[in-house]
C-alpha positions in Angstrom: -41.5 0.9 15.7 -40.2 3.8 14.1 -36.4 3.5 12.5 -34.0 5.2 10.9 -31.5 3.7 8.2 -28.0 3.8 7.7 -29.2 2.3 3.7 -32.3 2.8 1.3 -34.2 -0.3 2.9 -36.5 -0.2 -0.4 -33.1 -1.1 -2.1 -31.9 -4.5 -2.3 -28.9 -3.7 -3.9 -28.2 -1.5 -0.6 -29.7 -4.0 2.0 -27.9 -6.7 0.3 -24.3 -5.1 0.9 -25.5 -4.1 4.6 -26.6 -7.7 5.2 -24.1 -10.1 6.4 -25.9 -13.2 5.2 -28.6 -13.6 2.8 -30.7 -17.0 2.4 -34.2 -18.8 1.5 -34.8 -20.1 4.5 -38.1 -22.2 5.4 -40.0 -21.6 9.0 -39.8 -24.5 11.0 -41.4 -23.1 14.4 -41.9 -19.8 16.0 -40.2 -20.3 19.2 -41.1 -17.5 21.1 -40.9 -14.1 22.1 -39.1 -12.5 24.1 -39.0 -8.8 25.6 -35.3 -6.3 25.6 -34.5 -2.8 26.4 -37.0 -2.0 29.0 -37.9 1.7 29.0 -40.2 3.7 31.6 -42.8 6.2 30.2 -45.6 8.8 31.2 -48.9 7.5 30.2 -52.0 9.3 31.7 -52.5 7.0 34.1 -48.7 7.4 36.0 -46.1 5.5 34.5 -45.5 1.9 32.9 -42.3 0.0 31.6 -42.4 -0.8 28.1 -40.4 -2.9 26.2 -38.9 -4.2 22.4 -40.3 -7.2 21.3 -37.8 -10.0 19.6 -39.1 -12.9 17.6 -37.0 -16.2 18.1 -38.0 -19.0 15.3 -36.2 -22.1 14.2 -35.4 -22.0 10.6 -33.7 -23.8 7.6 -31.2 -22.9 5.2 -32.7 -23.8 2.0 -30.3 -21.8 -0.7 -27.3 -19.3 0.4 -27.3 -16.4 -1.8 -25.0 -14.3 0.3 -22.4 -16.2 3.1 -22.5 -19.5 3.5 -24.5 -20.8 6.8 -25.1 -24.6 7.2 -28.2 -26.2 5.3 -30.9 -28.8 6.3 -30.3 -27.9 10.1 -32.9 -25.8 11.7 -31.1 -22.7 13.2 -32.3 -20.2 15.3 -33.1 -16.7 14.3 -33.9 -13.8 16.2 -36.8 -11.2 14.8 -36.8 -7.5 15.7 -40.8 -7.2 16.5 -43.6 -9.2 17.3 -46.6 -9.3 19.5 -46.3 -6.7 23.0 -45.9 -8.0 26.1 -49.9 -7.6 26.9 -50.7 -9.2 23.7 -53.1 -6.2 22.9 -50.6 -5.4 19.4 -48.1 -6.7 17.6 -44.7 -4.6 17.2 -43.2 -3.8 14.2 -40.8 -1.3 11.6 -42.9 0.4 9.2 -43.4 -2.2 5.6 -42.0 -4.7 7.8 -43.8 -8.6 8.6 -43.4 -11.3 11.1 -42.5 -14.7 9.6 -44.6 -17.4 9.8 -44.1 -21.1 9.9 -44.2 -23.7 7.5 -43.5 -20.6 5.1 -40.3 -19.6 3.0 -38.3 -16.2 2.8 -35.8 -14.6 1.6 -33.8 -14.0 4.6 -31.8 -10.7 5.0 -29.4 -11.3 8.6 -27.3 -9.7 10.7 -24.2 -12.0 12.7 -24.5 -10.1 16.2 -21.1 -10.1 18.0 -22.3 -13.7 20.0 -22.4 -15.2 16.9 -26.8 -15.2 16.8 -28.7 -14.0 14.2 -30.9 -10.8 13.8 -33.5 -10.4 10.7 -34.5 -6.7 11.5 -36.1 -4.2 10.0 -37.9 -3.3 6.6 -37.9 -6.0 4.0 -35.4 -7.8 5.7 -37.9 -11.0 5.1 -39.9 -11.6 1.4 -42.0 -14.6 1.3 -41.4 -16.8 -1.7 -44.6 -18.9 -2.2 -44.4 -22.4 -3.4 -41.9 -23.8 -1.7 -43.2 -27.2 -0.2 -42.7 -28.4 3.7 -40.2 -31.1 2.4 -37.9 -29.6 0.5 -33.8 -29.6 1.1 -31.3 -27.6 0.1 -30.4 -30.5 -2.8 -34.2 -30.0 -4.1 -34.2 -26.2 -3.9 -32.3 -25.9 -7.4 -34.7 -28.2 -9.0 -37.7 -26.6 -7.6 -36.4 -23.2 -8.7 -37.6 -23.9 -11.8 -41.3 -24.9 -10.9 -42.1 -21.4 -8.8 -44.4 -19.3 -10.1 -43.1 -16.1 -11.6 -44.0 -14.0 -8.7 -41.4 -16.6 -6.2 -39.0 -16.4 -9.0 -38.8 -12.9 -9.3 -38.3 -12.1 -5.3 -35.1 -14.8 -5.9 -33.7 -13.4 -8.9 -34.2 -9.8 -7.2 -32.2 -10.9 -4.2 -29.5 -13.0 -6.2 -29.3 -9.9 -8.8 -28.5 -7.4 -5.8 -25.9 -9.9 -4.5 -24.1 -9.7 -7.4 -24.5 -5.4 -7.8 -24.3 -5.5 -4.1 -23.8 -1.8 -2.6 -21.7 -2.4 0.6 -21.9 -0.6 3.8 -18.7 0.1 5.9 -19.5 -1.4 9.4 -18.3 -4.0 11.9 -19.2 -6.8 11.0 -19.4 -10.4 13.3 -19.3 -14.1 12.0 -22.7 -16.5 13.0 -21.8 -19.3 14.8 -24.1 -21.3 12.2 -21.2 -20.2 9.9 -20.4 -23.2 7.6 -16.9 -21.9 7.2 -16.3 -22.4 10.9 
């Protein structure tokens, strides 16, 4: 998918400010997939309705760095992108990747106005490697210190651009996975 950016998506101090919540969040299941925005075009052989791919997956709050959603409860997430409704391709912004389970990101989310939450677009998902199946939000600052320095540099990134956040004037909703609520 091609997209065009109100922020410098290869700058986390910019996506950070645009994101409403950030998080390490573990894969628990891809859910499915499901298909919006439905569009007609010409192809050579008449015309066929296309349409946008959306990820859903359970996940779990592992460590809030930005907002505060609830922890150790899977939640579900919605991905911009994934594989096209004939299954010949998958979908996807330009540097962007589809989660996988039993992995952990770094999580960059958008509260849409019914209170769900969309992960969308360029680096809006860094794996962190090393983080085991098992782990709760009350182990996640003890393992911190066991990642390897590649997984400890993708958190430090995202907690540094919390705290130089560059933020974005916008509406902005609340999740309903809000802890606050």
């Amino acid at each position: 998918m091609d997209g065009t950016f109100a922020v410098d998506v290869d700058d986390p101090n910019e996506t950070v400010g645009d994101a409403d919540y950030v998080f390490i969040g573990r894969v628990d299941e891809d859910v499915d997939t499901v298909y919006k925005d439905p569009v007609t075009i010409e192809t050579s052989d008449g015309t066929k309705e296309v349409s946008t791919p959306y990820t859903y997956y359970k996940v779990t709050v592992l460590q809030n760095i930005k907002g505060d959603l609830v922890t150790d409860t899977s939640i579900p997430i919605q991905k911009a992108g994934g594989i096209n409704e004939d299954g010949s391709s998958v979908v996807l912004y330009e540097d962007d990747t589809l989660p996988e389970e039993d992995k952990s990101y770094v999580f960059l989310a958008y509260a849409q106005d019914d209170g769900s939450l969309l992960v969308s677009g360029p680096n809006s998902n860094e794996y962190v490697e090393g983080i085991k199946q098992d782990v709760t939000s009350e182990k996640m600052e003890k393992i911190k210190a066991s990642l390897n320095e590649e997984a400890t540099e993708v958190v430090s990134e995202y907690e540094s651009a919390y705290e130089n956040e560059i933020p974005t004037d916008r509406d902005r909703s609340e999740s309903e996975f809000d802890a606050e609520q």
